[in-house]
C-alpha positions as CSV (number, residue, x, y, z in Angstrom):
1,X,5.1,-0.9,-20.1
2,X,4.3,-3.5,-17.5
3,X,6.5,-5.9,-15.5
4,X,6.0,-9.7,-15.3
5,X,7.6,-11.9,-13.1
6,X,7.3,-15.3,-13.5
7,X,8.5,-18.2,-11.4
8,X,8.3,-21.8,-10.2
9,X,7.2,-22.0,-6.7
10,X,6.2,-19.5,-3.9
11,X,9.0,-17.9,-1.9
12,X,8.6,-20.3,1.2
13,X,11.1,-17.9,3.3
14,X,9.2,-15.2,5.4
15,X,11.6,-12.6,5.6
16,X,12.8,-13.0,1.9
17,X,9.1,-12.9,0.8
18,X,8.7,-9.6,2.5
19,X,11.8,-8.2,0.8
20,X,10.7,-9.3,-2.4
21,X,7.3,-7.6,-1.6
22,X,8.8,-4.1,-0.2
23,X,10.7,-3.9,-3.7
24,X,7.2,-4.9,-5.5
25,X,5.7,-2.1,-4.0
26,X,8.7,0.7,-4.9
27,X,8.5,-0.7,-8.7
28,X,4.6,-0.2,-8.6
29,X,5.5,3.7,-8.1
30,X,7.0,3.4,-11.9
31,X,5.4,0.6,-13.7
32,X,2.6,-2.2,-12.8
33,X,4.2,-5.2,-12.1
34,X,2.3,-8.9,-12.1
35,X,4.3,-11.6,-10.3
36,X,3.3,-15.1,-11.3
37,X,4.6,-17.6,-8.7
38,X,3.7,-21.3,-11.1
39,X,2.9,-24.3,-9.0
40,X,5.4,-26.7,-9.0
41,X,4.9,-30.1,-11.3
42,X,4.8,-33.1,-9.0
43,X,8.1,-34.3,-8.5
44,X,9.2,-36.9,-10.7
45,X,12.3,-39.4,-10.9
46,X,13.5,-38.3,-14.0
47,X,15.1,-34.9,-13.9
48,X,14.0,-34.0,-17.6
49,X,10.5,-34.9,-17.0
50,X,10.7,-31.7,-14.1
51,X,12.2,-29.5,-16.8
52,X,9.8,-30.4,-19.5
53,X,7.1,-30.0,-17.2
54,X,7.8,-26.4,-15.6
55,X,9.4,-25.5,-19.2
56,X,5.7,-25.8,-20.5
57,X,4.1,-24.2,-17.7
58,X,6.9,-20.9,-18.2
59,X,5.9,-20.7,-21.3
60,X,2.1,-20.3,-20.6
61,X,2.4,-18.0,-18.9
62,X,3.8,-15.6,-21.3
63,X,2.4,-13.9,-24.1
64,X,3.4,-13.8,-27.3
65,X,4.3,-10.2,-27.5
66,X,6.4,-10.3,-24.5
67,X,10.1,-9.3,-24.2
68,X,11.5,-12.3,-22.0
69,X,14.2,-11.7,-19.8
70,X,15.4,-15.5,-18.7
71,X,17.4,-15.7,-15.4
72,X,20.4,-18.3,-16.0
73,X,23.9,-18.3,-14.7
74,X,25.5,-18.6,-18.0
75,X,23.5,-15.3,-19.5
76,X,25.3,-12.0,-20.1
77,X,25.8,-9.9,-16.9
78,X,25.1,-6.4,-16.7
79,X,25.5,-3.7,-14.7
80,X,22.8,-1.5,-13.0
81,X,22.9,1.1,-15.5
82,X,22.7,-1.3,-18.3
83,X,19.8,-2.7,-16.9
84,X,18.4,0.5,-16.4
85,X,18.9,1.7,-20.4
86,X,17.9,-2.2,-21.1
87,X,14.1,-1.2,-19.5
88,X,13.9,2.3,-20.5
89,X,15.0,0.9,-24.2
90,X,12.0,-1.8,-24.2
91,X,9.7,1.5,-23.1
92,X,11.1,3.8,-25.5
93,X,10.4,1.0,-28.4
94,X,7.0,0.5,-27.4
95,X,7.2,-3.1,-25.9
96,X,4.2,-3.8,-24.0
97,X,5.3,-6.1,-21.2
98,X,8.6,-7.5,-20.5
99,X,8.7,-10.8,-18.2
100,X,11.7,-11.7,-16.4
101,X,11.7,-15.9,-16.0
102,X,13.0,-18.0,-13.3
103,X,13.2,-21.2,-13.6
104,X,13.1,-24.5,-11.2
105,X,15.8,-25.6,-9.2
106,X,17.2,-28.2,-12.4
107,X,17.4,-25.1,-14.8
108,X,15.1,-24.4,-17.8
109,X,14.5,-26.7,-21.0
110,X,15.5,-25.6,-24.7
111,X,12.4,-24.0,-25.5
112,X,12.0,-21.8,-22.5
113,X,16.0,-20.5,-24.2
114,X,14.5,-20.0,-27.4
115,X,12.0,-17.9,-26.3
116,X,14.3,-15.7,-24.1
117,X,15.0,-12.3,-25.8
118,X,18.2,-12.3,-23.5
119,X,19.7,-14.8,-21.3
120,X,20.6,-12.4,-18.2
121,X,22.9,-13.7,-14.8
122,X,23.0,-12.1,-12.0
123,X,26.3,-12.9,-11.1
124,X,28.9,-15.9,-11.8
125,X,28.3,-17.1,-8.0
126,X,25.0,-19.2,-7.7
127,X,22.1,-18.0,-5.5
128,X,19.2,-19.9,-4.3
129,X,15.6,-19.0,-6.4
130,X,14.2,-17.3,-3.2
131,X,17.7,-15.2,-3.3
132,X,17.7,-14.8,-7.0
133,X,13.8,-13.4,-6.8
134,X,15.5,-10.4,-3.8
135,X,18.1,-9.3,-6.2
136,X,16.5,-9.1,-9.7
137,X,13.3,-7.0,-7.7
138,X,16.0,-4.8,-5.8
139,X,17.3,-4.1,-9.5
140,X,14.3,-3.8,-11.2
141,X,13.7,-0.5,-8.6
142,X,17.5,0.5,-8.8
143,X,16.6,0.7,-12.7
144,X,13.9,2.4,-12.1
145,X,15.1,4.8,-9.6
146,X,18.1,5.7,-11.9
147,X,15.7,6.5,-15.0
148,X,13.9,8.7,-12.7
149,X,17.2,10.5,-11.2
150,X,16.2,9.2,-8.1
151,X,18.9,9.0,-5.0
152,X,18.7,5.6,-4.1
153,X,21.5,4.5,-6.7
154,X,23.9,6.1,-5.0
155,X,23.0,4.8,-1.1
């Protein structure tokens, strides 16, 4: 199974950017992993007219088979072990690529929902994208390192 990540914007923060990378690299020991970082739309005036516009670019970028993972404060929360049998489940049931969205800073539009196979947040509290991007890699490789037994769970 591979791992796609897709978001709006590049992580303009050095030091975040290389965090997001080490934790890249430490998933690529278990799965390949594709990180699409989307060009932002031209800013507009009207907020909707963003969200429509990075809505249809999120959703060009994913493939019709895909099991989407949408990033959004109001989703379910799970723990690491939940994410963890979440994966391993998609594996187990032959999914071929599951893609984790982030939207733009205004959110994501009514399609880019509907086409989420679960609305996930990270946590009640809000986080900026670039910080949002560091925790869902860092528990992408927790997942990973728990399915393989692996001690870093437990640091």
């Amino acid at each position: 199974m591979r791992l796609h990540l897709v978001w709006i914007g590049k992580t303009r923060d050095k030091n975040l950017a290389e965090v997001i990378e080490d934790y890249l690299e430490r998933i690529r020991r278990f799965t390949a992993v594709d990180v699409s970082e989307l060009k932002d739309p031209p800013a507009a005036a009207d907020e909707k007219r963003v969200i429509a516009a990075q809505g249809a670019k999120l959703i060009a970028a994913l493939e019709r088979d895909d099991y989407v993972i949408l990033l959004d404060e109001r989703g379910r929360e799970l723990g690491s072990r939940e994410l963890a049998d979440l994966l391993d489940a998609r594996q187990q049931s032959g999914v071929k690529r599951v893609a984790v969205v982030i939207g733009g800073f205004a959110g994501v539009n009514e399609e880019v929902r509907k086409r989420a196979d679960l609305t996930l947040a990270l946590s009640r509290m809000t986080f900026t994208h670039e910080m949002a991007r560091v925790i869902i890699t860092e528990q992408i490789y927790r997942a990973y390192s728990l399915l393989a037994g692996l001690p870093y769970h437990k640091v």
